[in-house]
C-alpha positions as CSV (number, residue, x, y, z in Angstrom):
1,X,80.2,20.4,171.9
2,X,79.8,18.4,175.2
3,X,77.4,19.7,178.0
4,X,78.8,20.4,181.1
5,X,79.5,17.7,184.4
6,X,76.7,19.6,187.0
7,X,78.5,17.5,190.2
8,X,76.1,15.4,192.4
9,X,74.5,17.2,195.0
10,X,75.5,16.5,198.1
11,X,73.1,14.9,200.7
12,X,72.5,16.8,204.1
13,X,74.1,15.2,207.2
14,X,72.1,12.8,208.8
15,X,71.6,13.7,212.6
16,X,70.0,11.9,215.6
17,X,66.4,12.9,216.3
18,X,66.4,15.3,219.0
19,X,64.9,13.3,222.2
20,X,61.8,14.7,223.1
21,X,61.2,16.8,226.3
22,X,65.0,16.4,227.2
23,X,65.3,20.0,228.6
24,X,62.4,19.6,230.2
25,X,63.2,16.1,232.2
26,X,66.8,17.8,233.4
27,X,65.0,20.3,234.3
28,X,62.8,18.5,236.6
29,X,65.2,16.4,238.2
30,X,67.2,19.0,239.2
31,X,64.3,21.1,241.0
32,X,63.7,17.6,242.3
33,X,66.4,18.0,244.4
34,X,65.9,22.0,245.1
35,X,62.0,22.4,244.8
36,X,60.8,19.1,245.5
37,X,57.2,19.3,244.4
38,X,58.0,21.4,241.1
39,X,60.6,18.8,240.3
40,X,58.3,16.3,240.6
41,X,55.4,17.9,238.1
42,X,58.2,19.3,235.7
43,X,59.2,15.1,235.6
44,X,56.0,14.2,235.2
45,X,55.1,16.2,232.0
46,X,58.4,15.3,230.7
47,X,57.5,11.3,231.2
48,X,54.0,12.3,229.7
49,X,55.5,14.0,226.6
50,X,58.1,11.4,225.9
51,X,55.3,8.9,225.8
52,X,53.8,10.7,223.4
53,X,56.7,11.2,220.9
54,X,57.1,7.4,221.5
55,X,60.9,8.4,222.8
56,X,62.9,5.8,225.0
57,X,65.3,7.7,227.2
58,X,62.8,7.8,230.2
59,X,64.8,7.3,233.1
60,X,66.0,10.5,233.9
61,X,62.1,11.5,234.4
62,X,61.2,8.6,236.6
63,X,64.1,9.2,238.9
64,X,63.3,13.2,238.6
65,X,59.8,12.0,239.8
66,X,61.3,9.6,242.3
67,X,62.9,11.9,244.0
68,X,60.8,14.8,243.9
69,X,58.2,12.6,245.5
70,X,60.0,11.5,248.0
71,X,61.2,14.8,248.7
72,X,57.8,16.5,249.1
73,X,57.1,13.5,251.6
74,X,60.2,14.5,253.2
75,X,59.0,18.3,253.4
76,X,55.3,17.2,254.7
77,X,57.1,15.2,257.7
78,X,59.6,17.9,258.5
79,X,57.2,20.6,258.9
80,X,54.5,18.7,260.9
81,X,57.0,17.7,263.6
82,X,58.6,20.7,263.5
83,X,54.9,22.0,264.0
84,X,54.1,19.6,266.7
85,X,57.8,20.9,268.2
86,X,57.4,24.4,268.0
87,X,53.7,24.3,269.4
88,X,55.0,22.1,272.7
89,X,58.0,24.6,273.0
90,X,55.6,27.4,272.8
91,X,53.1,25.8,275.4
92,X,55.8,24.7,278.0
93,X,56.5,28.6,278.0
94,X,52.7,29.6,278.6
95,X,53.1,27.0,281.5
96,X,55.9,28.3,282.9
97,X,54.9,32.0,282.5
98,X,51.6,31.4,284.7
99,X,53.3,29.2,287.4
100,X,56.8,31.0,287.6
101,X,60.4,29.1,288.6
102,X,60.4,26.1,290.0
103,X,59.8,22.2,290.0
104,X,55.6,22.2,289.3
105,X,53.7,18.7,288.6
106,X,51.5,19.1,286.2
107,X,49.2,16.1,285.4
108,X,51.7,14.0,286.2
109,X,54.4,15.3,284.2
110,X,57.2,17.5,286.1
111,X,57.9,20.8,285.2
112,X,61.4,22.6,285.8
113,X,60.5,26.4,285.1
114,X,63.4,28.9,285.9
């Protein structure tokens, strides 16, 4: 009597390692662009968690941190001028309400209140 053929088993597929802290890096370089600051810290733990796992693919967290630095720079200049703007706008109507219409000098600086 002969024994029975048992067939080879057959080996698993072989996939690519899953990159580390992918979700995480697209994640922060698109808030880069919407939330400036949190794009830039979500970017930032991505780069330091690919680091870790020794991954190579780190250029989409550098450019989310980049960007999300550059953007937060961005957001720091706009609201200071539009601070310094807004406060002048406000003052020059404080000026204007005490002396009433007219061309004033003030300081040296000429004043058209109407």
């Amino acid at each position: 009597m002969t024994s029975p053929i048992t067939p080879a088993p057959v080996p698993a597929p072989v996939t690519a390692p899953a990159e580390p802290a992918r979700g995480l890096t697209i994640a922060g370089f698109v808030l880069a662009f919407l939330i400036a600051p949190l794009g830039a810290i979500l970017s930032i733990v991505a780069l330091v968690k690919i680091n870790k796992a020794g991954g190579s693919s780190k250029g989409l967290a550098i450019a989310g941190i980049i960007i999300g630095v550059l953007g937060t720079i961005g957001w720091i200049v706009t609201i200071i001028v539009s601070t310094a703007i807004l406060g002048a706008a406000v003052e020059m109507v404080g000026t204007c309400l005490d002396l009433g219409p007219g061309v004033w000098d003030v300081d040296g600086a000429t004043i058209t209140c109407e």
